[in-house]
N, C-alpha and C positions, 0 to 999 in steps of 0.2 A: 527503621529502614536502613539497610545495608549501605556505605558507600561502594562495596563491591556490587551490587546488584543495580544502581543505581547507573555509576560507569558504563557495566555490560549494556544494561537496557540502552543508554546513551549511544552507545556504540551499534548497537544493533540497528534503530534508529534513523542513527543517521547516516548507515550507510545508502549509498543509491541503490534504490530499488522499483518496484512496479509501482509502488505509490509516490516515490519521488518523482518517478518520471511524469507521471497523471495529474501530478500537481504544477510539477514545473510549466506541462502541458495546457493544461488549463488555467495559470494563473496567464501567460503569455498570450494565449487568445482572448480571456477576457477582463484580463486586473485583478485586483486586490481582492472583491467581492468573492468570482468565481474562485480566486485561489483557496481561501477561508471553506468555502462550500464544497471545494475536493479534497481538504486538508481533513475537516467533519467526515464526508464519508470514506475514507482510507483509513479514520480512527475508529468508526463505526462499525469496519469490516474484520474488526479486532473482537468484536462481541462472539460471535459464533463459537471462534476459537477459545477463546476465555470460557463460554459456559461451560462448553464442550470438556473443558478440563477441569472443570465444578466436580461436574457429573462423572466424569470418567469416562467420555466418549471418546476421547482422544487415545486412551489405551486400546479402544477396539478399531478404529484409525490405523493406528498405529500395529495394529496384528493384523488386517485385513489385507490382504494385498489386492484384493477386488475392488474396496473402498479405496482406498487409496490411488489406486492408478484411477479410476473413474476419477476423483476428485481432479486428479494429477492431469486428464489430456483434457478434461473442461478446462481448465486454466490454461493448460498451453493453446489452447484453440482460442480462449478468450484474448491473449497475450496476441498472439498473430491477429486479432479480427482487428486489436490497436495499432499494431504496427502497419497494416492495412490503411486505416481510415488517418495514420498519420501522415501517410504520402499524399492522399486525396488531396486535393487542392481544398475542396471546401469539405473534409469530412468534419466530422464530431470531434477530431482531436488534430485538426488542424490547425497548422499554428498561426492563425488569424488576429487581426485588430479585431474583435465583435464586439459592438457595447449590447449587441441584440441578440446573444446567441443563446443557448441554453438554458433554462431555469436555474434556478437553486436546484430543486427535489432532481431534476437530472441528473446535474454536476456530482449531486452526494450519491445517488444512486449506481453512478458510473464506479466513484470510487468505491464504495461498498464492495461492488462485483470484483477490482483487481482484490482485494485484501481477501474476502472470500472463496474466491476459487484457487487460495493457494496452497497446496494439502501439509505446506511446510508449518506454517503460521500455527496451526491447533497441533504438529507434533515440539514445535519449539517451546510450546506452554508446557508440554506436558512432560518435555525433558528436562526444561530451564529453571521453571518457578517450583518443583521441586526440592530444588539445589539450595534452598532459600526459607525450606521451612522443616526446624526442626522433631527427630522422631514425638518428642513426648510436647508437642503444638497443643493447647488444649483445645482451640478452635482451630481448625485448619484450613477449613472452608472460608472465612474471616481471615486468614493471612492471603491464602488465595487471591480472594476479591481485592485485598488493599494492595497488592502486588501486581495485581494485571491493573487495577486504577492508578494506580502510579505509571504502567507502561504508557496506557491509551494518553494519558494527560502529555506525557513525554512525548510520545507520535503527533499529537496534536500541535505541541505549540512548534515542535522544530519544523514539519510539514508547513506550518504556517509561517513562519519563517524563510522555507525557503521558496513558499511561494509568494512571499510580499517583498522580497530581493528580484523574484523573477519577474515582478507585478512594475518595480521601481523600476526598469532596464526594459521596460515592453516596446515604451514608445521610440526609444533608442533601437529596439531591433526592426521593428513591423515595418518602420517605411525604408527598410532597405530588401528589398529583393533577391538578392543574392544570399543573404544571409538569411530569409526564411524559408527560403528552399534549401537550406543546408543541413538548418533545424529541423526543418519535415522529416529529412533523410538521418538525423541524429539521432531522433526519436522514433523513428520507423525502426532502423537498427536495434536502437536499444530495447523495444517490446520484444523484436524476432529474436535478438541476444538471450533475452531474459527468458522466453520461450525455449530456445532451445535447450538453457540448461535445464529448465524443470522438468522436460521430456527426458532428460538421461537420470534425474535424480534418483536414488532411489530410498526405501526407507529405512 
């Protein structure tokens, strides 16, 4: 394994993005538990794209401009339905104390959806983890796989991370009122933000 590919992926990672925020999201409204279970599905929502570039579906992805923008304004619409239900007082990603709020299989479910509707994610396999496996690879497919396994594990533990920071600092935010209506409005932003760059993106 590369330290250069290693770095990249770290940095890719961990920058802020739709699963950072969904994490920070939910570990803030429900702890430690919920953060773990949005951190699981924002890693989980890395499969698709990873087969996807097994297979070579990410090449036809990537040449469609049909498939693409489809995938492209399901996400931006998904991104807005977040930034929505963040303002909500009591929406689903409300930044609430709830020891009663949402399942597991929700929480992972929810994440799943931001990492999947993003048509970046299956073109960024299919540009990046090439970069990283040489012409004469005897198995390619097998570098493939140990390369996206190394990404997801990477996504995982830092998402976990930075939702067990957000988990540690919950009780310090929630009984202040002024400060979780600031976070609503932080997070609200930051979906409609993220939303709106992926609406100009192109491929």
């Amino acid at each position: 394994m590369s330290f250069a590919f290693l770095l990249t992926s770290l940095i890719v990672v961990a920058s802020p993005g739709t699963g950072v925020l969904y994490t920070l999201a939910s570990a803030l409204s429900g702890g430690a538990r919920v953060a773990i279970a949005a951190s699981l599905g924002c890693t989980l929502g890395i499969l698709p794209a990873m087969l996807a570039a097994m297979v070579g579906l990410a090449a036809v992805l990537h040449a469609s401009a049909l498939a693409f923008a489809t995938l492209k304004w399901l996400g931006v619409g998904y991104l807005l339905y977040m930034a929505w239900q963040s303002l909500r007082e009591h929406g689903v990603l409300s930044v609430e104390a709830r020891e009663d709020g949402a399942t597991n299989a929700r929480v992972i479910a929810r994440g799943f959806l931001v990492n999947i509707l993003n048509p970046k994610l299956s073109i960024f396999f299919f540009a990046f983890l090439p970069q990283f496996i040489s012409a004469d690879e005897v198995h390619p497919l097998a570098r493939i796989l140990e390369l996206s396994t190394t990404f997801m594990l990477m996504t995982f533990i830092v998402f976990v991370l930075y939702g067990l920071f957000a988990a540690s600092v919950r009780d310090h935010v929630v009984s202040r009122p002024t400060v979780m209506a600031w976070l609503r409005r932080a997070f609200a932003g930051g979906f409609a933000l993220l939303g709106a760059k992926l609406a100009f993106a192109e491929r």
